[in-house]
N, C-alpha and C positions, 0 to 999 in steps of 0.2 A: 504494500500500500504506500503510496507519496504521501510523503509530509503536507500538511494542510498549510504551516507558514514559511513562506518564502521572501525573505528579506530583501529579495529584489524587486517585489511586488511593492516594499511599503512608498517608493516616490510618486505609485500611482493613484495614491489617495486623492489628487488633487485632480485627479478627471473623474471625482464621485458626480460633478455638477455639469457632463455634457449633456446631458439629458432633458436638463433643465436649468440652462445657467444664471438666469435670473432669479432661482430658489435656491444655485447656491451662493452666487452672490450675498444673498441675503444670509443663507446659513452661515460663511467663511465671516459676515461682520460680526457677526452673534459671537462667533467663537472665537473671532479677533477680541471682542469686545470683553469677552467674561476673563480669559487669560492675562488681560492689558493690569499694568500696576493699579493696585486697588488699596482697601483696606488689607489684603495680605499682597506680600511680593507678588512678584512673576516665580519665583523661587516657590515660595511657599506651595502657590499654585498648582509648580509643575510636580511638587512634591507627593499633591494628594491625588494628581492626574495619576502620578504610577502607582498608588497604595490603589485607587480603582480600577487600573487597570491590571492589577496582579489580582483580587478579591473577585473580578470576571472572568480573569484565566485569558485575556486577549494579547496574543505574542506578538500582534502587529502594533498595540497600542503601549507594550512593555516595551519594544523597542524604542518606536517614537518618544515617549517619556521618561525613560533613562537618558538619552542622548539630549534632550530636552532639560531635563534637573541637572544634568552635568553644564550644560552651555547658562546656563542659568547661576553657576555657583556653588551647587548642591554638592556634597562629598559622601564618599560610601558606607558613613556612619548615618549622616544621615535616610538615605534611599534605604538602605537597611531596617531603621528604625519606622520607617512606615510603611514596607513592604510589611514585617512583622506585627504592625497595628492591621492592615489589611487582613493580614492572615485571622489574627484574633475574632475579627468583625467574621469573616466568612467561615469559623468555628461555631461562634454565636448564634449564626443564623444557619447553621445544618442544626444543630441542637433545637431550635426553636421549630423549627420544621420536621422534627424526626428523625433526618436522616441519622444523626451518631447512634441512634437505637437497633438500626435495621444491620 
């Protein structure tokens, strides 16, 4: 069986919006927008991008937001420290749902 992620695949994220480039126009500001310095960094940001994308198990969005927290600042105590809060949460909620039972 082929592996599902292909790291050469992640530059073509950005032809998600041929389809409809005025929805993604509109979706790329949205996500320019919530990303942009706020009340937390860009750091901060890119920090809890990869604690949710390790808690969904997405290697396309792991990628993007390691290489993301790194250019941002972030260091591997940190990524660490919320990859393993991630994990916590996604413990949490197999136990809340049953799954640690079965």
């Amino acid at each position: 069986m082929e592996p599902y992620y292909k790291p050469e695949h992640l530059p073509n994220f950005s032809k998600i919006g041929e389809g409809n480039p005025e929805l993604a126009d509109k979706f790329f500001a949205y996500y320019g927008a919530v990303f942009a310095e706020g009340a937390l960094s860009t750091r901060e940001k890119a920090l809890i991008a990869l604690a949710v994308a390790h808690a969904v198990q997405c290697p396309y969005c792991i990628d993007a937001y390691s290489k993301e927290c790194l250019q941002q600042g972030a260091d591997l105590e940190q990524m660490t420290e919320h990859n393993l809060a991630s994990y916590r949460s996604r413990k949490n909620d197999r136990q809340s749902t049953g799954e640690e039972s079965l």
